[in-house]
PyMOL Python script that loads the backbone (N, CA, C, O; Angstrom):
from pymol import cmd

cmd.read_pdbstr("""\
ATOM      1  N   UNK A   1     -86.892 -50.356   7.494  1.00  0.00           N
ATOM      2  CA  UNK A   1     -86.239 -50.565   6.221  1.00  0.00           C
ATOM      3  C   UNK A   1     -86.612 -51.958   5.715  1.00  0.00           C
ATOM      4  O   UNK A   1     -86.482 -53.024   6.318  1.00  0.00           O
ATOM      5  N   UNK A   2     -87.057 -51.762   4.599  1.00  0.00           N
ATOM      6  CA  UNK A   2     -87.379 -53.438   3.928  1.00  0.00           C
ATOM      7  C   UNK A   2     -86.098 -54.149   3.692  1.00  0.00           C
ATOM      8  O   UNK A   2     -85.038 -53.522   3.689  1.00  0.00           O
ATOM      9  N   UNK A   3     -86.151 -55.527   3.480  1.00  0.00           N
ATOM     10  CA  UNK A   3     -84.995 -56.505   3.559  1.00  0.00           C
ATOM     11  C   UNK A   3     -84.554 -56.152   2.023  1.00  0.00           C
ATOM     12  O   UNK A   3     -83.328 -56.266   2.050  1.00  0.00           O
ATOM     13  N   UNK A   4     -84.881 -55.839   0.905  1.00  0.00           N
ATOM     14  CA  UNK A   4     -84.465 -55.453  -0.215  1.00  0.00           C
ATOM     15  C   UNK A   4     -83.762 -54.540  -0.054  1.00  0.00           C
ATOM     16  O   UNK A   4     -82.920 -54.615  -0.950  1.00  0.00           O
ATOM     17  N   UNK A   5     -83.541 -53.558   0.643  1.00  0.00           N
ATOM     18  CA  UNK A   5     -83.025 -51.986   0.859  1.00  0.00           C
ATOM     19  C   UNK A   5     -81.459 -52.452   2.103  1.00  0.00           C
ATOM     20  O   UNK A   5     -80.405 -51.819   2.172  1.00  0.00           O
ATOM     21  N   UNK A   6     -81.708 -53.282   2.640  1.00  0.00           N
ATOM     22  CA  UNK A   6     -80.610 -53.902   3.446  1.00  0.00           C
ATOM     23  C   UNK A   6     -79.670 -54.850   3.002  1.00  0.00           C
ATOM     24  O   UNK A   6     -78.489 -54.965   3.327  1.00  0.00           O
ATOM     25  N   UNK A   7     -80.277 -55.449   2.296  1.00  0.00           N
ATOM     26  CA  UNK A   7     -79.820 -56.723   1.298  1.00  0.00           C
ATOM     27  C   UNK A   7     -78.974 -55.908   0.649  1.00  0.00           C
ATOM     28  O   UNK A   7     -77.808 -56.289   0.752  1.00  0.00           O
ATOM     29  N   UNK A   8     -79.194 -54.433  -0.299  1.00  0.00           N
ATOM     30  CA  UNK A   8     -78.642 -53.993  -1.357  1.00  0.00           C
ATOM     31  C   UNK A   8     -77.587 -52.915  -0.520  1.00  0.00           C
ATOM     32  O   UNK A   8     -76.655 -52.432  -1.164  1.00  0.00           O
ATOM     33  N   UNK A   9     -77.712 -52.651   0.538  1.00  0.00           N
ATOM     34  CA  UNK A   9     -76.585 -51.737   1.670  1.00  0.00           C
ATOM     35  C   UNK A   9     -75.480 -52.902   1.960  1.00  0.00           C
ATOM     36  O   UNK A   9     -74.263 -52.724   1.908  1.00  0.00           O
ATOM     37  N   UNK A  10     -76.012 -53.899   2.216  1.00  0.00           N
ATOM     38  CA  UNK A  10     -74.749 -54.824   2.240  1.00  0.00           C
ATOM     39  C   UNK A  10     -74.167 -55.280   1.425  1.00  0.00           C
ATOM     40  O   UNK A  10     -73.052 -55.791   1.527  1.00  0.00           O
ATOM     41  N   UNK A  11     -74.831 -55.173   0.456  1.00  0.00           N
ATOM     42  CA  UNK A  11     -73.920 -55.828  -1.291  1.00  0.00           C
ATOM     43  C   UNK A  11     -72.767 -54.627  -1.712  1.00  0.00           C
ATOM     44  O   UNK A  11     -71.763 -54.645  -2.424  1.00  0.00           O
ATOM     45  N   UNK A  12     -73.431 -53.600  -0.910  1.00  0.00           N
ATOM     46  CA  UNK A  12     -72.369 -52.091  -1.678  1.00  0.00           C
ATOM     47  C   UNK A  12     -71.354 -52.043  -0.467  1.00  0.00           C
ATOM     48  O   UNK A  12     -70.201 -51.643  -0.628  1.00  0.00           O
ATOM     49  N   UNK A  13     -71.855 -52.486   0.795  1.00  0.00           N
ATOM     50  CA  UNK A  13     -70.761 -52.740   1.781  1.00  0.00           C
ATOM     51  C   UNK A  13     -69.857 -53.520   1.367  1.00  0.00           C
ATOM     52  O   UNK A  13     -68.678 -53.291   1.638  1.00  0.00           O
ATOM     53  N   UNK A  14     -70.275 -54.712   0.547  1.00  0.00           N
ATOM     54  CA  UNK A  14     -68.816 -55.661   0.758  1.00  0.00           C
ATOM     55  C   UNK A  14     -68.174 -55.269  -0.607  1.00  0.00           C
ATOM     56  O   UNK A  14     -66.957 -55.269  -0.794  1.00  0.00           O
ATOM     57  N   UNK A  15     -69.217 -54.895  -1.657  1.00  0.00           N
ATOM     58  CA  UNK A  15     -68.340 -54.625  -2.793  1.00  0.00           C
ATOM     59  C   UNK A  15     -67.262 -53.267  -2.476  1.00  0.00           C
ATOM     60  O   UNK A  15     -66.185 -53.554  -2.999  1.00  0.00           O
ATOM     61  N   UNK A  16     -67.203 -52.206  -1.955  1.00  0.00           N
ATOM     62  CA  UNK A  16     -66.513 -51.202  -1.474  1.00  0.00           C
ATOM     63  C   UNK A  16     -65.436 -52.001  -0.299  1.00  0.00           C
ATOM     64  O   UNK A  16     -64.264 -51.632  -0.223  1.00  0.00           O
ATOM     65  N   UNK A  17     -65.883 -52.931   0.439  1.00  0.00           N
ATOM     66  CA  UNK A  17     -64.681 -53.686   1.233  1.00  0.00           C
ATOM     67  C   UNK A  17     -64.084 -54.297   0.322  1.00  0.00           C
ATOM     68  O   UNK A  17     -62.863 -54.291   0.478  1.00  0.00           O
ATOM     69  N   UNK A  18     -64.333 -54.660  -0.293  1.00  0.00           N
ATOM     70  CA  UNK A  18     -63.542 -55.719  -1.327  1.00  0.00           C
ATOM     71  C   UNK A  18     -62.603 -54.579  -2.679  1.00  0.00           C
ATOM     72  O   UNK A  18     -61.653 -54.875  -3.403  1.00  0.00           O
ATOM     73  N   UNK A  19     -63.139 -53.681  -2.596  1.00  0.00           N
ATOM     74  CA  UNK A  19     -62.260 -52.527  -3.988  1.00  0.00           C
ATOM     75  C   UNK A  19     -61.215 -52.195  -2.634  1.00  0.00           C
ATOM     76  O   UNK A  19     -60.025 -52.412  -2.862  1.00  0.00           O
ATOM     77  N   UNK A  20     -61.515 -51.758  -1.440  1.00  0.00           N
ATOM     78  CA  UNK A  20     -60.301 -51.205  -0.584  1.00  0.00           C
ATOM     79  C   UNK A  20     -59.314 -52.098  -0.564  1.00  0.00           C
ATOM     80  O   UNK A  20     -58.175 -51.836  -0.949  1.00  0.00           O
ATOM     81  N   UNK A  21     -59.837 -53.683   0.076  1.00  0.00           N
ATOM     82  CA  UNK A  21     -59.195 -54.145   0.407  1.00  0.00           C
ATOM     83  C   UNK A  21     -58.081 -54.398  -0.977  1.00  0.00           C
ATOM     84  O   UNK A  21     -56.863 -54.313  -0.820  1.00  0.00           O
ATOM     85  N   UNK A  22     -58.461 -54.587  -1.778  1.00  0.00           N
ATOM     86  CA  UNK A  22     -57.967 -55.161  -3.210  1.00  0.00           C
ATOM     87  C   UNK A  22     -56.611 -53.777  -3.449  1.00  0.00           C
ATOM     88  O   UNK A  22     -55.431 -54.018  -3.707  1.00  0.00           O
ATOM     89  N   UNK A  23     -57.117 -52.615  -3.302  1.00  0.00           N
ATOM     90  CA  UNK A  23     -56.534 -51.302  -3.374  1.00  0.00           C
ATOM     91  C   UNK A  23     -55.557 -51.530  -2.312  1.00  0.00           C
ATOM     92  O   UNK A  23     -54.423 -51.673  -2.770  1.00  0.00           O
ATOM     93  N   UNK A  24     -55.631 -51.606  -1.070  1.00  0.00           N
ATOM     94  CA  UNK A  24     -54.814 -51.785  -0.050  1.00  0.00           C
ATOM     95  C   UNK A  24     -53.492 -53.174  -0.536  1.00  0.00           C
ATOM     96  O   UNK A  24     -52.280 -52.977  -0.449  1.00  0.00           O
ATOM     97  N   UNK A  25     -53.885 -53.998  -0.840  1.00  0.00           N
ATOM     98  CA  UNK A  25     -52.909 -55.356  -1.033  1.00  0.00           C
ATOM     99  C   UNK A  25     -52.218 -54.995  -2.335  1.00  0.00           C
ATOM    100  O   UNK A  25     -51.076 -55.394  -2.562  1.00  0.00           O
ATOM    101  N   UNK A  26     -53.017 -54.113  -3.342  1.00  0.00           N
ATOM    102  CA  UNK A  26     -51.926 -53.701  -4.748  1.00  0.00           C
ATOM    103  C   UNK A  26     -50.486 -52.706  -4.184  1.00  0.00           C
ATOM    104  O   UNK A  26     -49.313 -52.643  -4.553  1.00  0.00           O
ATOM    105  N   UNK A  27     -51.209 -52.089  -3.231  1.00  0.00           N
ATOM    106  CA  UNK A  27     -50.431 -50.871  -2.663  1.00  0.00           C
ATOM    107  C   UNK A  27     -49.130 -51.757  -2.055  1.00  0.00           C
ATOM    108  O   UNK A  27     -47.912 -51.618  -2.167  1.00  0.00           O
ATOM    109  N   UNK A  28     -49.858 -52.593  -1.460  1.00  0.00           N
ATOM    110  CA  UNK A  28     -48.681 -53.418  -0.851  1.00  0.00           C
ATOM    111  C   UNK A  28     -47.807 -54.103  -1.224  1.00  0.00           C
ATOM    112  O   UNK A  28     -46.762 -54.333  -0.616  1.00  0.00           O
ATOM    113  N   UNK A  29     -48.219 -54.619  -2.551  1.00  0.00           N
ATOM    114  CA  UNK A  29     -47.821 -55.715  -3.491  1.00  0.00           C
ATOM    115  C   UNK A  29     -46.404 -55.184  -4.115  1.00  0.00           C
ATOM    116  O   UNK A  29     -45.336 -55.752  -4.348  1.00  0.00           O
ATOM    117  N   UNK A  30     -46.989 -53.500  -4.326  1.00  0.00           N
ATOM    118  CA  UNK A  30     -46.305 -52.321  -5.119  1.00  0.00           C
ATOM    119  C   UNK A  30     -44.364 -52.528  -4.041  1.00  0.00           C
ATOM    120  O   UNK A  30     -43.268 -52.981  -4.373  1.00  0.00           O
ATOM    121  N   UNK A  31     -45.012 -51.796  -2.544  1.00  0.00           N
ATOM    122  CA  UNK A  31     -43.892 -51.672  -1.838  1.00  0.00           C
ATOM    123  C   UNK A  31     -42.975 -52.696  -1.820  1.00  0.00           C
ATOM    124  O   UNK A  31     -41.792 -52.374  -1.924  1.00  0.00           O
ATOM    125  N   UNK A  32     -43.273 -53.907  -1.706  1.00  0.00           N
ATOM    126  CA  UNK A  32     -42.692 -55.139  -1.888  1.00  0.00           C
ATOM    127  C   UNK A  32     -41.639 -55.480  -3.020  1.00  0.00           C
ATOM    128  O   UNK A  32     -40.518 -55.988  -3.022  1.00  0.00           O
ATOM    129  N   UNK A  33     -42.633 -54.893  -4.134  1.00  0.00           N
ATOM    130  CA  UNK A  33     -41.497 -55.055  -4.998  1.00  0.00           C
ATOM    131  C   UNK A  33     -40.516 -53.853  -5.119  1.00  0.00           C
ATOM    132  O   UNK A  33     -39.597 -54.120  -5.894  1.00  0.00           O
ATOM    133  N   UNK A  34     -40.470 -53.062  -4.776  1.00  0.00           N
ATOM    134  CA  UNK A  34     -39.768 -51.710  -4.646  1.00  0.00           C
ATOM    135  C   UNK A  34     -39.159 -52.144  -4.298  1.00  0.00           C
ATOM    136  O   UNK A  34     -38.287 -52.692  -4.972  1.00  0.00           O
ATOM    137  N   UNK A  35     -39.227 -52.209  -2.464  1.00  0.00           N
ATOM    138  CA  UNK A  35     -37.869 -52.614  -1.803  1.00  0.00           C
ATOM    139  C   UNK A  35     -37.150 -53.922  -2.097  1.00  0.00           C
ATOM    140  O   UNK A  35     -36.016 -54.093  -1.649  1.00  0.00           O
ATOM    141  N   UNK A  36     -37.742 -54.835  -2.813  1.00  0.00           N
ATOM    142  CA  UNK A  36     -36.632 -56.049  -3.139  1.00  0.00           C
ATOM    143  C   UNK A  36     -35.957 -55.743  -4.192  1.00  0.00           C
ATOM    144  O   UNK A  36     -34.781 -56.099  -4.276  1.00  0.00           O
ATOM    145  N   UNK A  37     -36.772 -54.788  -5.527  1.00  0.00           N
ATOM    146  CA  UNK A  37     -35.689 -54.344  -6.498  1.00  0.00           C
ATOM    147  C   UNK A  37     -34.153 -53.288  -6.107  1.00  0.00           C
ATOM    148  O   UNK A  37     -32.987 -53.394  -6.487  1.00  0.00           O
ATOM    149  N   UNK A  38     -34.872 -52.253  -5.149  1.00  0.00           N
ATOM    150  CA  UNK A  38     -34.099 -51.807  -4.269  1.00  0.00           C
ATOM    151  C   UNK A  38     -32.775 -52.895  -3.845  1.00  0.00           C
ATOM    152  O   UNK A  38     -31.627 -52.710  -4.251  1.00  0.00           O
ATOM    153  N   UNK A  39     -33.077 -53.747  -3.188  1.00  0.00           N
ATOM    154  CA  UNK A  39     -32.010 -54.614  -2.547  1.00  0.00           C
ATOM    155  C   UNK A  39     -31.496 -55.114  -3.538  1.00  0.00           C
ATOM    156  O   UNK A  39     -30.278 -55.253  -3.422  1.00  0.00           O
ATOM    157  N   UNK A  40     -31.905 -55.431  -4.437  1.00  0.00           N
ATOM    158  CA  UNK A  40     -31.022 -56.078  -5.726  1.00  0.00           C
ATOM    159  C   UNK A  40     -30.450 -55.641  -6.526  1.00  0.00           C
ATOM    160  O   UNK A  40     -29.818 -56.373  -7.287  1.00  0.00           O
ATOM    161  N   UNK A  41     -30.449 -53.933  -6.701  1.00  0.00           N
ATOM    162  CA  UNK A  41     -29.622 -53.274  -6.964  1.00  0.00           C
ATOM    163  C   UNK A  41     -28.248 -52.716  -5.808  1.00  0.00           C
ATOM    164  O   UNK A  41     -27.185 -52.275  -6.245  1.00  0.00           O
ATOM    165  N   UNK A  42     -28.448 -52.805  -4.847  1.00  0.00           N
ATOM    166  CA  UNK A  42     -27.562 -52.539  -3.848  1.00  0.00           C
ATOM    167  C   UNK A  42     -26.623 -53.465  -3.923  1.00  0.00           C
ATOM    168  O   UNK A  42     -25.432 -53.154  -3.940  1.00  0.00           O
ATOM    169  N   UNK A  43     -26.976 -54.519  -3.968  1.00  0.00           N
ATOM    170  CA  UNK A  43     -26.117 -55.745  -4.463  1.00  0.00           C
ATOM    171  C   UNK A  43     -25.387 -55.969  -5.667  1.00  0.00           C
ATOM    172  O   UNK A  43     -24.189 -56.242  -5.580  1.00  0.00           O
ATOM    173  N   UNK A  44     -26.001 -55.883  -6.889  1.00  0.00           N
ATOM    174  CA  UNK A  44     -25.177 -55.232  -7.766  1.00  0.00           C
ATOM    175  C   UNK A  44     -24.098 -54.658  -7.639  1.00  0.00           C
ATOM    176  O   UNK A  44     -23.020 -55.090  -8.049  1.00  0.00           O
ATOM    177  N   UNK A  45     -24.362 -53.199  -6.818  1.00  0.00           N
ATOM    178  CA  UNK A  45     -23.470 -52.426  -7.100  1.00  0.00           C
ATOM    179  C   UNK A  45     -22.536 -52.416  -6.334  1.00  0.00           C
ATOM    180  O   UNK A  45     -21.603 -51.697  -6.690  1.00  0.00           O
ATOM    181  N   UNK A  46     -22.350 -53.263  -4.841  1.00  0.00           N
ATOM    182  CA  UNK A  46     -21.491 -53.609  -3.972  1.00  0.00           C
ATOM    183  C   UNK A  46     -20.808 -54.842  -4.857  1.00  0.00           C
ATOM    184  O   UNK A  46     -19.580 -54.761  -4.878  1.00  0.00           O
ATOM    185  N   UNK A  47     -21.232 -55.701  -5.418  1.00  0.00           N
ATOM    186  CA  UNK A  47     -20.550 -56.652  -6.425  1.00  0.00           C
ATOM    187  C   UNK A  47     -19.783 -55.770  -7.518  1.00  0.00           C
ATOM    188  O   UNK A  47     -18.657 -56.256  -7.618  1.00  0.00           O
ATOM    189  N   UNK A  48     -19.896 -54.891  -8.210  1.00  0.00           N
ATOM    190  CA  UNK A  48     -19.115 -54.604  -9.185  1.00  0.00           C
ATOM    191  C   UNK A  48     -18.400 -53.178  -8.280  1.00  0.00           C
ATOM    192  O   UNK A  48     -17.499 -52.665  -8.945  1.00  0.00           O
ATOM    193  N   UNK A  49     -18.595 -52.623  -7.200  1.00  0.00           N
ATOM    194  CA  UNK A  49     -17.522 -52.224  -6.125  1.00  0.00           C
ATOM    195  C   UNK A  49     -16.030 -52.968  -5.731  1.00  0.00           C
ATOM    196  O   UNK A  49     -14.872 -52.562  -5.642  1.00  0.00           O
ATOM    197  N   UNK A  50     -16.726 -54.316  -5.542  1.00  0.00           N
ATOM    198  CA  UNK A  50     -16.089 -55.622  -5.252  1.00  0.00           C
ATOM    199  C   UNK A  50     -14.786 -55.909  -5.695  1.00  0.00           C
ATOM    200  O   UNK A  50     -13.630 -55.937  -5.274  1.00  0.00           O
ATOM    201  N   UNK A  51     -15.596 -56.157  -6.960  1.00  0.00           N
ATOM    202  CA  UNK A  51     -14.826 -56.782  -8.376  1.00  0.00           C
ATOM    203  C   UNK A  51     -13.508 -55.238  -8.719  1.00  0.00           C
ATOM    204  O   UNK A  51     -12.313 -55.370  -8.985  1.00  0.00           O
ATOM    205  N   UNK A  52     -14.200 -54.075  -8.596  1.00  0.00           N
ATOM    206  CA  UNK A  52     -13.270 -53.113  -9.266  1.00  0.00           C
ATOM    207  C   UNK A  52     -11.775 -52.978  -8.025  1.00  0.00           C
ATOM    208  O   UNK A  52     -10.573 -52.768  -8.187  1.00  0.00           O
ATOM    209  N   UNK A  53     -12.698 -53.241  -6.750  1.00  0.00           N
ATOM    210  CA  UNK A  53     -11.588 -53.029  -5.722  1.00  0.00           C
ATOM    211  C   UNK A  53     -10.254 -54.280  -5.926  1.00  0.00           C
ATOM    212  O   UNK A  53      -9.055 -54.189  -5.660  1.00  0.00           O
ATOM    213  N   UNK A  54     -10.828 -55.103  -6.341  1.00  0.00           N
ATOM    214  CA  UNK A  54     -10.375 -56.765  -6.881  1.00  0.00           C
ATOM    215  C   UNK A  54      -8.982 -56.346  -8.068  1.00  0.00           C
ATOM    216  O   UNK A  54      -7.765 -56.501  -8.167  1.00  0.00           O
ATOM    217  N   UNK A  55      -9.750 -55.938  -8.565  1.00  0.00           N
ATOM    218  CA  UNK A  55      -8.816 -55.239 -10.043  1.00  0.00           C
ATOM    219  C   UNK A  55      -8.104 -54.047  -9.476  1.00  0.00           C
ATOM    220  O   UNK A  55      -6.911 -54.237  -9.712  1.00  0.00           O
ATOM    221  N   UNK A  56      -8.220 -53.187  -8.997  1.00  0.00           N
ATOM    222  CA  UNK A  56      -6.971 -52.321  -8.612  1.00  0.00           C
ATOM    223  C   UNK A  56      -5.919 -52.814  -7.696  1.00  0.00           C
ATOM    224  O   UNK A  56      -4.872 -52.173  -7.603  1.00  0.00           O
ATOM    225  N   UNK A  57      -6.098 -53.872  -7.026  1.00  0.00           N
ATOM    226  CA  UNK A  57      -5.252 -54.142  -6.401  1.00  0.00           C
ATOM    227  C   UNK A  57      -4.429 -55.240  -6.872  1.00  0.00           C
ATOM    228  O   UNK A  57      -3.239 -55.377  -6.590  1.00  0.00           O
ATOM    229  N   UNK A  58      -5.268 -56.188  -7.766  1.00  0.00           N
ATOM    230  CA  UNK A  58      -4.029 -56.604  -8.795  1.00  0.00           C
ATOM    231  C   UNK A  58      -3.348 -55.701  -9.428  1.00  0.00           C
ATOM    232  O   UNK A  58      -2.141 -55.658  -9.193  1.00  0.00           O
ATOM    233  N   UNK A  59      -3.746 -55.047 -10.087  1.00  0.00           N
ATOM    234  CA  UNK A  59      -3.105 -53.553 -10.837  1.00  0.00           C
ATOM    235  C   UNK A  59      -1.683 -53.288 -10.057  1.00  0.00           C
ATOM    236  O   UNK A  59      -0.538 -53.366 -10.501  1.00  0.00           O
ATOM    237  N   UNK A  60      -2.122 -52.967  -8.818  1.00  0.00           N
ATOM    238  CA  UNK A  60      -1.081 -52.751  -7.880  1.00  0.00           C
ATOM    239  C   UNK A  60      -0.097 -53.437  -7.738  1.00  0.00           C
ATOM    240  O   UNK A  60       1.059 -53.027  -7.633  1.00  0.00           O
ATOM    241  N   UNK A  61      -0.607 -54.960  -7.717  1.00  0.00           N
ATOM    242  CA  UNK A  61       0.517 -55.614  -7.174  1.00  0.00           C
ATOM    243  C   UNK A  61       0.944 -56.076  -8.213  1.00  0.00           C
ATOM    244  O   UNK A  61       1.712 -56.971  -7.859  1.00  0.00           O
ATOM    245  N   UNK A  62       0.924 -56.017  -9.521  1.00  0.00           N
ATOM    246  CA  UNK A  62       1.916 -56.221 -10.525  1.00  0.00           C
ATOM    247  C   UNK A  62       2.609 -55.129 -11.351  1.00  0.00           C
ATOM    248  O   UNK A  62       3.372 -55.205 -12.314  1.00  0.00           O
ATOM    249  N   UNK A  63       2.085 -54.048 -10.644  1.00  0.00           N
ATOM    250  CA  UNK A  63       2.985 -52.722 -11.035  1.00  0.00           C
ATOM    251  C   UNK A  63       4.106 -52.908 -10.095  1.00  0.00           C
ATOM    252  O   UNK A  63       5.224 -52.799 -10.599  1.00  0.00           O
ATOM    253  N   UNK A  64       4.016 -53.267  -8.346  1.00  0.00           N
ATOM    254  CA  UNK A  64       4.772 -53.355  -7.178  1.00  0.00           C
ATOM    255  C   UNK A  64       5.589 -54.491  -8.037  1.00  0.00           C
ATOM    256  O   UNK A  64       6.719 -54.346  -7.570  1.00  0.00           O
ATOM    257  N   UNK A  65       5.679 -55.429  -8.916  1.00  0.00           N
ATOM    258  CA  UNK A  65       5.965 -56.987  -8.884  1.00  0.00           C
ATOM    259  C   UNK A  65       7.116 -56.056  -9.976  1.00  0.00           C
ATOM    260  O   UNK A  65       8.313 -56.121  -9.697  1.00  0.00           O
ATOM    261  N   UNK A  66       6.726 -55.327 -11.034  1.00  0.00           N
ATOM    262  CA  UNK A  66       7.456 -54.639 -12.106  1.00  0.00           C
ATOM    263  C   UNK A  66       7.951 -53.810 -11.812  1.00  0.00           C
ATOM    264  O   UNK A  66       8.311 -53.099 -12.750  1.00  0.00           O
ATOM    265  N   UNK A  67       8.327 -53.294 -10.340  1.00  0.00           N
ATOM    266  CA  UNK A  67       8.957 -51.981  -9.984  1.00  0.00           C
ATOM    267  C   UNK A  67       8.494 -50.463 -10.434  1.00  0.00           C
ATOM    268  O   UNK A  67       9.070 -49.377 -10.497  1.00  0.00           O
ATOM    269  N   UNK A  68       6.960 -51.006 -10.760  1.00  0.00           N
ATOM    270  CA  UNK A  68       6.384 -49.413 -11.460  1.00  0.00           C
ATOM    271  C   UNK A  68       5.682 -48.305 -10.657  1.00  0.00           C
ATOM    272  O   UNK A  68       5.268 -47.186 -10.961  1.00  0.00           O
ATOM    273  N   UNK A  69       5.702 -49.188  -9.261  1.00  0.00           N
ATOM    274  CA  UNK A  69       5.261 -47.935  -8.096  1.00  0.00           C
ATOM    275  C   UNK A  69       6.005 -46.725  -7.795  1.00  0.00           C
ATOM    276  O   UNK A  69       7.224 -46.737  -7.620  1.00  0.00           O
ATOM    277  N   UNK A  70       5.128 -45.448  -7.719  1.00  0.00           N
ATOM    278  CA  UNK A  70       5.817 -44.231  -8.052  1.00  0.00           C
ATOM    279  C   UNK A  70       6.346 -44.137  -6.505  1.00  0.00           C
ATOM    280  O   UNK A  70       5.726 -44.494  -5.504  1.00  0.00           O
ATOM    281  N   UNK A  71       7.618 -43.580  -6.571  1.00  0.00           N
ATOM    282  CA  UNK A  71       8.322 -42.717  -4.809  1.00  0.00           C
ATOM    283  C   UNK A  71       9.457 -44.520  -5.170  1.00  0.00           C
ATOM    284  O   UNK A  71       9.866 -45.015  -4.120  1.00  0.00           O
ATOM    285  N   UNK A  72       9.771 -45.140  -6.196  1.00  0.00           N
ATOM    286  CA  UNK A  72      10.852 -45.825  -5.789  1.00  0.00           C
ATOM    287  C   UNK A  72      12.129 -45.270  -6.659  1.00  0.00           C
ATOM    288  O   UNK A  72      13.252 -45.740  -6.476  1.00  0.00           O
TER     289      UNK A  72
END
""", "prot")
cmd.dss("prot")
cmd.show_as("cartoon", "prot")
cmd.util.cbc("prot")
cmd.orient("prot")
């Protein structure tokens, strides 16, 4: 094989390593942000869980404070 014909097998070698690799790290880039948006919605929604559990139980205890709990 002439050095022109090897020269040009390795240029298509690294350019094809270099589209995978590039393909491989977007892929990755992708999951990454998935699962952190993921987590930052979980959080969210345990915060306004939070907050609502927060508010019914004031609710409670100034209905209990006004004698408005039912069975008295």
């Amino acid at each position: 094989m002439s050095d022109t014909a090897l020269a040009l097998q390795a240029g298509f070698a690294v350019a094809i390593g270099a589209y995978l690799l590039g393909c491989g790290l977007g892929t990755l880039h992708r999951l990454i942000i998935e699962r952190r948006t993921d987590k930052i919605v979980r959080a969210i929604i345990a915060d306004i869980e939070r907050r609502d559990a927060g508010v019914a139980a004031l609710i409670n205890f100034r209905n209990a404070q006004s004698g408005q709990i039912q069975g008295e």
